[in-house]
BALOBA-1460 file (C-alpha; in Angstrom, 3 decimals):
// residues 244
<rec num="1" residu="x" x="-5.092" y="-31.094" z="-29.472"/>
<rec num="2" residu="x" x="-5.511" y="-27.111" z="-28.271"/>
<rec num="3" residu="x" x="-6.224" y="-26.459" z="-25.321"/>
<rec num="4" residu="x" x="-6.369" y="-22.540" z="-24.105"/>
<rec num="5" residu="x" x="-5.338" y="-21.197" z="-20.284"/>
<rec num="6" residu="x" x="-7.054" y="-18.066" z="-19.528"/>
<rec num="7" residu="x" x="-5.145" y="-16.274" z="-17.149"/>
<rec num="8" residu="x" x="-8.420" y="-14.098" z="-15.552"/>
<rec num="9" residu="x" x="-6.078" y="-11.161" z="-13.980"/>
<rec num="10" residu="x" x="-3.062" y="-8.870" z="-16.083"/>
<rec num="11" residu="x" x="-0.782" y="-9.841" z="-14.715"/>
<rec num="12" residu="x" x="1.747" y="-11.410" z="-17.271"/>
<rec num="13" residu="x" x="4.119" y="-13.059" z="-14.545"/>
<rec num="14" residu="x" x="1.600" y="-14.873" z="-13.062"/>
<rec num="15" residu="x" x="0.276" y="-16.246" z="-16.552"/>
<rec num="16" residu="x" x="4.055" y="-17.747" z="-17.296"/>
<rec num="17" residu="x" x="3.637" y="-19.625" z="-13.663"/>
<rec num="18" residu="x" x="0.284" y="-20.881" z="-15.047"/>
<rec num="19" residu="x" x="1.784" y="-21.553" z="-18.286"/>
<rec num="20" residu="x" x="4.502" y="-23.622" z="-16.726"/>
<rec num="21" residu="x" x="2.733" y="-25.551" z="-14.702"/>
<rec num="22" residu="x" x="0.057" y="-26.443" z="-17.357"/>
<rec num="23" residu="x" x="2.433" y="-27.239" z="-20.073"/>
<rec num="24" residu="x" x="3.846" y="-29.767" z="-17.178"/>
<rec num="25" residu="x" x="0.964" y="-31.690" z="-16.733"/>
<rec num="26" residu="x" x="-0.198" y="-31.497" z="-20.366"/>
<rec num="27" residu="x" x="0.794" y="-34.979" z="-22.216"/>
<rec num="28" residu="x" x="-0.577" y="-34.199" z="-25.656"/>
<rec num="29" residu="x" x="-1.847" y="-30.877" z="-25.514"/>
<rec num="30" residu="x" x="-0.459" y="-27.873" z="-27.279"/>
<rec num="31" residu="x" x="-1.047" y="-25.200" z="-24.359"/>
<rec num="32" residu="x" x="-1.915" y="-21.482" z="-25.298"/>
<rec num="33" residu="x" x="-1.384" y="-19.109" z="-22.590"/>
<rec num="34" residu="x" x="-3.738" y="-16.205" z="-22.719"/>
<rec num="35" residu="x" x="-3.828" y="-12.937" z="-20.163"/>
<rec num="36" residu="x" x="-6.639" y="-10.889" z="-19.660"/>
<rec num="37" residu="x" x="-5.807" y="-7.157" z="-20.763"/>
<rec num="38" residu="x" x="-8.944" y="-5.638" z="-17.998"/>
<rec num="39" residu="x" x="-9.126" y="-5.364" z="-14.646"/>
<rec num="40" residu="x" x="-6.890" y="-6.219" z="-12.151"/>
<rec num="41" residu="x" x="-3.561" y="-7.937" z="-11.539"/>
<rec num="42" residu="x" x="-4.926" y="-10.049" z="-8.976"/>
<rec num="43" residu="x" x="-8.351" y="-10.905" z="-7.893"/>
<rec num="44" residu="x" x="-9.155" y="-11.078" z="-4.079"/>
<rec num="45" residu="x" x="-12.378" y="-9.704" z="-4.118"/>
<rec num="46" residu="x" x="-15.971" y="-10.240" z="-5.397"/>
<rec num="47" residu="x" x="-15.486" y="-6.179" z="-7.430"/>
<rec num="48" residu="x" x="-12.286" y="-7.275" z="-8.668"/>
<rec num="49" residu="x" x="-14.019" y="-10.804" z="-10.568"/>
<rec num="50" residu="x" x="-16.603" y="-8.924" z="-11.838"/>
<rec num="51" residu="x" x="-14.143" y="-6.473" z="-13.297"/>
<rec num="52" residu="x" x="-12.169" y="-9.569" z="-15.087"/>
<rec num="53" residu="x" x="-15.190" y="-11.246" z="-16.319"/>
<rec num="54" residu="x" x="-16.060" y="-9.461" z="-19.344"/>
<rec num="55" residu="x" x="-11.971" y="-9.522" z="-20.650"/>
<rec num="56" residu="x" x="-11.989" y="-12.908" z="-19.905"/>
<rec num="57" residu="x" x="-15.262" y="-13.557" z="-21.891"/>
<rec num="58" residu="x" x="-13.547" y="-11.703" z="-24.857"/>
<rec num="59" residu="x" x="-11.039" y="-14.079" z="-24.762"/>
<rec num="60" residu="x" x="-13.452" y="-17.063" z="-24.741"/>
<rec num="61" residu="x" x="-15.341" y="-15.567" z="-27.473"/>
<rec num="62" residu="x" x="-11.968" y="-15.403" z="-29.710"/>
<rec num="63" residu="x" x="-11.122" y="-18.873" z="-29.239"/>
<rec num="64" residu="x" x="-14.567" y="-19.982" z="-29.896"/>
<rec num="65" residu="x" x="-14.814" y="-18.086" z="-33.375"/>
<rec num="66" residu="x" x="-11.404" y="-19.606" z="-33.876"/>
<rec num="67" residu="x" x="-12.645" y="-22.926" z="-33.194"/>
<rec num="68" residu="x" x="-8.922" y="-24.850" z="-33.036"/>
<rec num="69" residu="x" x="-9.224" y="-25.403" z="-29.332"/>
<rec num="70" residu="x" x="-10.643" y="-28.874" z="-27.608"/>
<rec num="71" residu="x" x="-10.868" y="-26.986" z="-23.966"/>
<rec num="72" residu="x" x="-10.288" y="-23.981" z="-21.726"/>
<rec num="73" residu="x" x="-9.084" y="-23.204" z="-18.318"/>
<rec num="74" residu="x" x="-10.159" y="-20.054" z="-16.470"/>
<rec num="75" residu="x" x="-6.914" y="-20.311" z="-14.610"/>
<rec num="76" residu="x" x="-8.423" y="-18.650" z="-10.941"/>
<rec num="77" residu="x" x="-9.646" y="-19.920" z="-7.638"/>
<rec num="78" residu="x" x="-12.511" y="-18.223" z="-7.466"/>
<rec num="79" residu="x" x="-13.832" y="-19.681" z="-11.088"/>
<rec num="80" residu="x" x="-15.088" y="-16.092" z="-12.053"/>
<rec num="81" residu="x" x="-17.125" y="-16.165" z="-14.892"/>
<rec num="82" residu="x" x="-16.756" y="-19.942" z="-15.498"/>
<rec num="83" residu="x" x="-20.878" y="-20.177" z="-16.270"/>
<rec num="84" residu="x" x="-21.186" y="-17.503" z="-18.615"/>
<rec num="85" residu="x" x="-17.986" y="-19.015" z="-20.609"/>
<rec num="86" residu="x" x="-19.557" y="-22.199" z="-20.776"/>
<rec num="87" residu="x" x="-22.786" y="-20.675" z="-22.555"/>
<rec num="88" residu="x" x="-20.266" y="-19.116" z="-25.044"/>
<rec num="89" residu="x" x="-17.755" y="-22.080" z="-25.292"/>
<rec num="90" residu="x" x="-18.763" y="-25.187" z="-27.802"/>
<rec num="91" residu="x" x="-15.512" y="-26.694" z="-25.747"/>
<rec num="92" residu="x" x="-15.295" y="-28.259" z="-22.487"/>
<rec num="93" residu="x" x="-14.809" y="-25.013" z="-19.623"/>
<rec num="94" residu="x" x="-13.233" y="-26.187" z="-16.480"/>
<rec num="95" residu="x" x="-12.439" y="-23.815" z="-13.320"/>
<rec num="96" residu="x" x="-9.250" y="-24.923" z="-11.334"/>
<rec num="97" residu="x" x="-10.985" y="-24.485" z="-8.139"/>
<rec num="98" residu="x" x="-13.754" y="-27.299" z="-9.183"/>
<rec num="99" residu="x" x="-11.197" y="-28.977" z="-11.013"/>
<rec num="100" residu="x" x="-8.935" y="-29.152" z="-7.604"/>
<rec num="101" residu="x" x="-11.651" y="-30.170" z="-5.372"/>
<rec num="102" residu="x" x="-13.037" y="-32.934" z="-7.712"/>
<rec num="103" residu="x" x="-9.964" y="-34.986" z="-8.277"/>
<rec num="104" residu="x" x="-8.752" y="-34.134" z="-4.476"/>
<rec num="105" residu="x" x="-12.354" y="-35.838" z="-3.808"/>
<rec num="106" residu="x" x="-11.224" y="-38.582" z="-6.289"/>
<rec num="107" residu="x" x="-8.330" y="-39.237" z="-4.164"/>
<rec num="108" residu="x" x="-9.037" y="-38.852" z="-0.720"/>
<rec num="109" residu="x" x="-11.809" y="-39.485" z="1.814"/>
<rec num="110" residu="x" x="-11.610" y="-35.832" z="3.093"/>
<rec num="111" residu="x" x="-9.445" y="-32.950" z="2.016"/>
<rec num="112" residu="x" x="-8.966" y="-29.464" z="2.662"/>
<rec num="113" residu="x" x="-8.137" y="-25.931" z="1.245"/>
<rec num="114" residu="x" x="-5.321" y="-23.301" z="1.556"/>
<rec num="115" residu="x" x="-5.919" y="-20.494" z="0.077"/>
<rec num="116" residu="x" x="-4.967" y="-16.945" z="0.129"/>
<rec num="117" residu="x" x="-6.885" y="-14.491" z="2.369"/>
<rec num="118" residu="x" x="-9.880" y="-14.883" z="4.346"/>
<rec num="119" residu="x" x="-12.144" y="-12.391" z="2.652"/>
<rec num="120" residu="x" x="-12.034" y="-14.797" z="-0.146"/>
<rec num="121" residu="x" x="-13.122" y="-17.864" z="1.538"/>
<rec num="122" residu="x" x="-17.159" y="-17.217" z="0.941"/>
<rec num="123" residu="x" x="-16.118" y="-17.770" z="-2.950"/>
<rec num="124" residu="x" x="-14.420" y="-21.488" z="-2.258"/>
<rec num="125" residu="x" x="-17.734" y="-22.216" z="-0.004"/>
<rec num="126" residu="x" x="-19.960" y="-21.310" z="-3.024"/>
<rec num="127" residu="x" x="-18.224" y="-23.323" z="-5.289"/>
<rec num="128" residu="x" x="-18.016" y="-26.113" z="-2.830"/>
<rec num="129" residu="x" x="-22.041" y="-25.632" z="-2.826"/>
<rec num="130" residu="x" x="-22.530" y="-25.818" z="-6.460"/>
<rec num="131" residu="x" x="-19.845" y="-29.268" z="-6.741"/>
<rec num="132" residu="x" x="-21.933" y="-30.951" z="-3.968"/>
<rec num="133" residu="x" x="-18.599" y="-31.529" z="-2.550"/>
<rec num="134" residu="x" x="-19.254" y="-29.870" z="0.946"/>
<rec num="135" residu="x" x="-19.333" y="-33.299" z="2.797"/>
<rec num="136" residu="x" x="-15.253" y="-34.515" z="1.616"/>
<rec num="137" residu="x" x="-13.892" y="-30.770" z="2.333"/>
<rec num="138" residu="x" x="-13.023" y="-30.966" z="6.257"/>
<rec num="139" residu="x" x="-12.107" y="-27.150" z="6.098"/>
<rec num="140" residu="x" x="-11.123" y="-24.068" z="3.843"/>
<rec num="141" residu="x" x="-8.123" y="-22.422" z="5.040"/>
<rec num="142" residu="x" x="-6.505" y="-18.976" z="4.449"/>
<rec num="143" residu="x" x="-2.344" y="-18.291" z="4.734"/>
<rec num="144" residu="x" x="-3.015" y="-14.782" z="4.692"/>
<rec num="145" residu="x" x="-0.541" y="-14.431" z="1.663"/>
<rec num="146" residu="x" x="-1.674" y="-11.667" z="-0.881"/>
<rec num="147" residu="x" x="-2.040" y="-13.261" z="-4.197"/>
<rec num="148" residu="x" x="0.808" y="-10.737" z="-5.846"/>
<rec num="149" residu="x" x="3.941" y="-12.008" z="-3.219"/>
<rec num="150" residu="x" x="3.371" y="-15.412" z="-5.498"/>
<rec num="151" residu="x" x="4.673" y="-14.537" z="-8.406"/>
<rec num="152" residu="x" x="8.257" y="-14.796" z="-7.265"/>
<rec num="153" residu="x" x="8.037" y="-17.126" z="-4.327"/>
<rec num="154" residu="x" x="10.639" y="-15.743" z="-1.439"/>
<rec num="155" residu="x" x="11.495" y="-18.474" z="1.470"/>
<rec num="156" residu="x" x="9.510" y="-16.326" z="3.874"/>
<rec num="157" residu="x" x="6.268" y="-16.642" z="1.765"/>
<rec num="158" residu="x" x="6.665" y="-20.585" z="1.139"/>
<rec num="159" residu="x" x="7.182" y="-20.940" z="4.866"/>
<rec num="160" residu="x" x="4.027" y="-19.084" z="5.729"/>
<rec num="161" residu="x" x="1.915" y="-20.999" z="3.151"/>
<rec num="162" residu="x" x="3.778" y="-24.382" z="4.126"/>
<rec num="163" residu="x" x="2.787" y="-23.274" z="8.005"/>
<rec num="164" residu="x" x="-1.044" y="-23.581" z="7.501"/>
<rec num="165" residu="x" x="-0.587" y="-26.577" z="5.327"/>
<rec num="166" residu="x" x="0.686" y="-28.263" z="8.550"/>
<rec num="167" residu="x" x="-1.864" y="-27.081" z="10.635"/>
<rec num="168" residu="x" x="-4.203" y="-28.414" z="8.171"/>
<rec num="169" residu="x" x="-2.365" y="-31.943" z="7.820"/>
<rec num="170" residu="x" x="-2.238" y="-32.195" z="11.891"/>
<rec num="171" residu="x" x="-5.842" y="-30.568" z="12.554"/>
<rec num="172" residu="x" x="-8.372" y="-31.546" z="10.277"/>
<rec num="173" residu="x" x="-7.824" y="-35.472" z="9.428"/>
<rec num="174" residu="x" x="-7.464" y="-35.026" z="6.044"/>
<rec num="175" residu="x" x="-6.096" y="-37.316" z="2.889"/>
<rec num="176" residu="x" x="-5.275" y="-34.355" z="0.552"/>
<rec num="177" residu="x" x="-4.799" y="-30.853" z="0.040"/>
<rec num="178" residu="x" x="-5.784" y="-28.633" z="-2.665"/>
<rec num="179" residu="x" x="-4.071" y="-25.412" z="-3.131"/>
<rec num="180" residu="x" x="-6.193" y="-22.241" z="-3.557"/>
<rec num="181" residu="x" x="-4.798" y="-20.276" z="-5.858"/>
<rec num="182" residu="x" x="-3.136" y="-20.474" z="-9.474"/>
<rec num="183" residu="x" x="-0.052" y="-18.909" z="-8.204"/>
<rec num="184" residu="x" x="0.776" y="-21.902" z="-6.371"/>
<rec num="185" residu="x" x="1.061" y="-23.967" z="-8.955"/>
<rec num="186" residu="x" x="4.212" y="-24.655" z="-9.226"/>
<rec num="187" residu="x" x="4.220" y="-25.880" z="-5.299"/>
<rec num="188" residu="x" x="2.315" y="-28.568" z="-5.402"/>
<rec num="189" residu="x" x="5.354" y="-31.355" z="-5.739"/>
<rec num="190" residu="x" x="7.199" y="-29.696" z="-3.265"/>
<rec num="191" residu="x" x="4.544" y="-29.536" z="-0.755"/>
<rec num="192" residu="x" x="3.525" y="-33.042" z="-1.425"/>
<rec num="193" residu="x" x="6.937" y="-34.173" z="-0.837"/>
<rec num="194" residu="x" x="7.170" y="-32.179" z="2.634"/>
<rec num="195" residu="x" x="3.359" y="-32.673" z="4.165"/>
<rec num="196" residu="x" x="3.550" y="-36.728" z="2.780"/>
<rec num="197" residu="x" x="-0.025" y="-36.356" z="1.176"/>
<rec num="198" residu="x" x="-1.315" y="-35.430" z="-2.089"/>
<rec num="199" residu="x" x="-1.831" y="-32.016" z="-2.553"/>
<rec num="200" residu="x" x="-3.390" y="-30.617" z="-6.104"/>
<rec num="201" residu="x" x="-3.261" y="-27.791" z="-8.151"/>
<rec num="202" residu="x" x="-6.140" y="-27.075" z="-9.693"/>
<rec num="203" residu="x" x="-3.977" y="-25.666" z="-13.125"/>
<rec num="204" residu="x" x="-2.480" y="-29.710" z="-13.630"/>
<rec num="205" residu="x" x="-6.246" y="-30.917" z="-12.713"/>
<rec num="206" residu="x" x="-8.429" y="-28.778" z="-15.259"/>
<rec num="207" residu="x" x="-5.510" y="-30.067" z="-17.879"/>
<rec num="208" residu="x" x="-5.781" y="-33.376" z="-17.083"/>
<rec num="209" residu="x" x="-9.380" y="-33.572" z="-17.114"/>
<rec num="210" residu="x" x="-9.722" y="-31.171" z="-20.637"/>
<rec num="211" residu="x" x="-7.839" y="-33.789" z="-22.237"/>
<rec num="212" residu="x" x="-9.382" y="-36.714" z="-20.634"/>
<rec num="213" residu="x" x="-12.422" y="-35.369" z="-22.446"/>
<rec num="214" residu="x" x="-10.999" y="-34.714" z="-25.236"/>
<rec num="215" residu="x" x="-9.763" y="-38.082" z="-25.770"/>
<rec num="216" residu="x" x="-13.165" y="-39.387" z="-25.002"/>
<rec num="217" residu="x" x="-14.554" y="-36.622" z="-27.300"/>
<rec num="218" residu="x" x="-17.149" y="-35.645" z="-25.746"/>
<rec num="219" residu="x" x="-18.128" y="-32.257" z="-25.408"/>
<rec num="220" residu="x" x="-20.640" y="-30.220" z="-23.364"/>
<rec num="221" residu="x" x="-24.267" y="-30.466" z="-23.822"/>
<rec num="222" residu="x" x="-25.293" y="-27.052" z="-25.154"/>
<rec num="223" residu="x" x="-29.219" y="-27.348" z="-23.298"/>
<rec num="224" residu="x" x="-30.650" y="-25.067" z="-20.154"/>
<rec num="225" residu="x" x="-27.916" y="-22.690" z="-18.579"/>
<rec num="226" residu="x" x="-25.516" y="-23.879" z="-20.964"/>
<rec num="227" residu="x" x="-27.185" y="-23.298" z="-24.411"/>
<rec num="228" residu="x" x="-25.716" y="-20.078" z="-26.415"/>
<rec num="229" residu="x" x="-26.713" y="-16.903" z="-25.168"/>
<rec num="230" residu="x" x="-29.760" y="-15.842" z="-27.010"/>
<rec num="231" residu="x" x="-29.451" y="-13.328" z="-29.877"/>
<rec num="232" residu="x" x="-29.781" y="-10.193" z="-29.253"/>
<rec num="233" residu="x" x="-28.443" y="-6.330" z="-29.671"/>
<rec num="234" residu="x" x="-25.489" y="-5.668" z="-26.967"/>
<rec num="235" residu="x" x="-24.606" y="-1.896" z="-26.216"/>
<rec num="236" residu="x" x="-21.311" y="-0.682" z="-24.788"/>
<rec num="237" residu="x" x="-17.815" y="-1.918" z="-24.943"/>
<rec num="238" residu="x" x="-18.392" y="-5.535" z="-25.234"/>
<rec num="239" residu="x" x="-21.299" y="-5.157" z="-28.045"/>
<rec num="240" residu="x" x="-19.096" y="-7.080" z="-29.696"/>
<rec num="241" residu="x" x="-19.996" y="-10.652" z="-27.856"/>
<rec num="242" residu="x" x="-23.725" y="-10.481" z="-29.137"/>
<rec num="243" residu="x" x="-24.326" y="-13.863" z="-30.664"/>
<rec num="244" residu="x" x="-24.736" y="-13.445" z="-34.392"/>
């Protein structure tokens, strides 16, 4: 079994944290790390998805005409571009944010989120809209920790994020956490240990539940929203993902 991590920023340090921490939870998977070569090296705002997306849908349309892989990750909170993958994808798509909240939902009555910064808290609501999952999510949190001071985790930063996990744990009568951002994956054993609840990362979720599916073998039904993009004549840089 293949399955492919799409890291939706450049940044190349946060795709080896990604690639750790999926290659940890994978337990028959051969993981493929893969880093988006457009846009930014983070994303914190709705410009900076959009900017991603089409790289990102390159990548998905390489590993589809490849056709080794059995499921892909789009390895961001904010799930940019996770709908138009899944039109181009004959593989199971998941988005670590949905992934996150879903088995967090799984495991607890309620839960809530840390993320990063504020401004991108409307994105976790809307994706908490489209999940139906607004009624177990008690609140959505932000640490106020820039998505770049991740990538190599200083004490300073940990206690910060670790901070609003606690206020979480002692305000909002939760059962779980789920941590907002695929640079965090690698903290979510550590924080579980120190806050004595589960708390998820959304990276180990989506590769849990890709080859869950796999092993079922199922795969998506290809009908409505998610039926290949129609054929027809693309212009401009990415004329190359017309459906042929």
């Amino acid at each position: 079994m293949k399955l492919h991590v799409i890291n939706p920023n450049t940044s190349t340090a946060m795709s080896e944290k990604i690639a750790d921490a999926a290659r940890a939870a994978s337990t028959r998977a051969d993981i493929v790390m893969l880093t988006n070569s457009d846009g930014a090296a983070s994303l914190e705002s709705h410009f900076e998805e959009a900017l991603a997306v089409p790289g990102m849908l390159s990548l998905v349309d390489q590993i589809t005409r490849e056709g080794e892989s059995s499921g892909i990750v789009i390895a961001c909170f904010g799930d940019p571009g996770v709908a138009a993958a899944r039109e181009l994808a004959g593989v199971p798509v998941v988005g670590i944010a949905e992934a996150a909240m879903r088995t967090a939902a799984a495991l607890a009555r309620r839960f809530s989120v840390v993320t990063t910064l504020a401004r991108t808290l409307p994105m976790a609501e809307a994706i908490l809209a489209h999940t139906g999952l607004e009624h177990s999510c008690a609140r959505l949190r932000a640490c106020e920790v820039e998505v770049s001071r991740l990538e190599h985790m200083e004490p300073a930063v940990y206690q910060q994020l670790f901070d609003e996990c606690q206020r979480a744990v002692t305000e909002d009568d939760i059962d779980a956490l789920v941590l907002g951002c695929a640079g965090m994956a690698d903290l979510n054993q550590q924080l579980s240990h120190d806050l004595g609840i589960p708390v998820i990362d959304g990276v180990a979720a989506a590769i849990q539940q890709l080859e869950g599916l796999a092993a079922l073998g199922l795969t998506p039904a290809k009908r409505a929203d998610r039926a290949t993009p129609p054929v027809k004549a693309l212009s401009g840089p990415y004329a190359h993902l017309a459906r042929r």
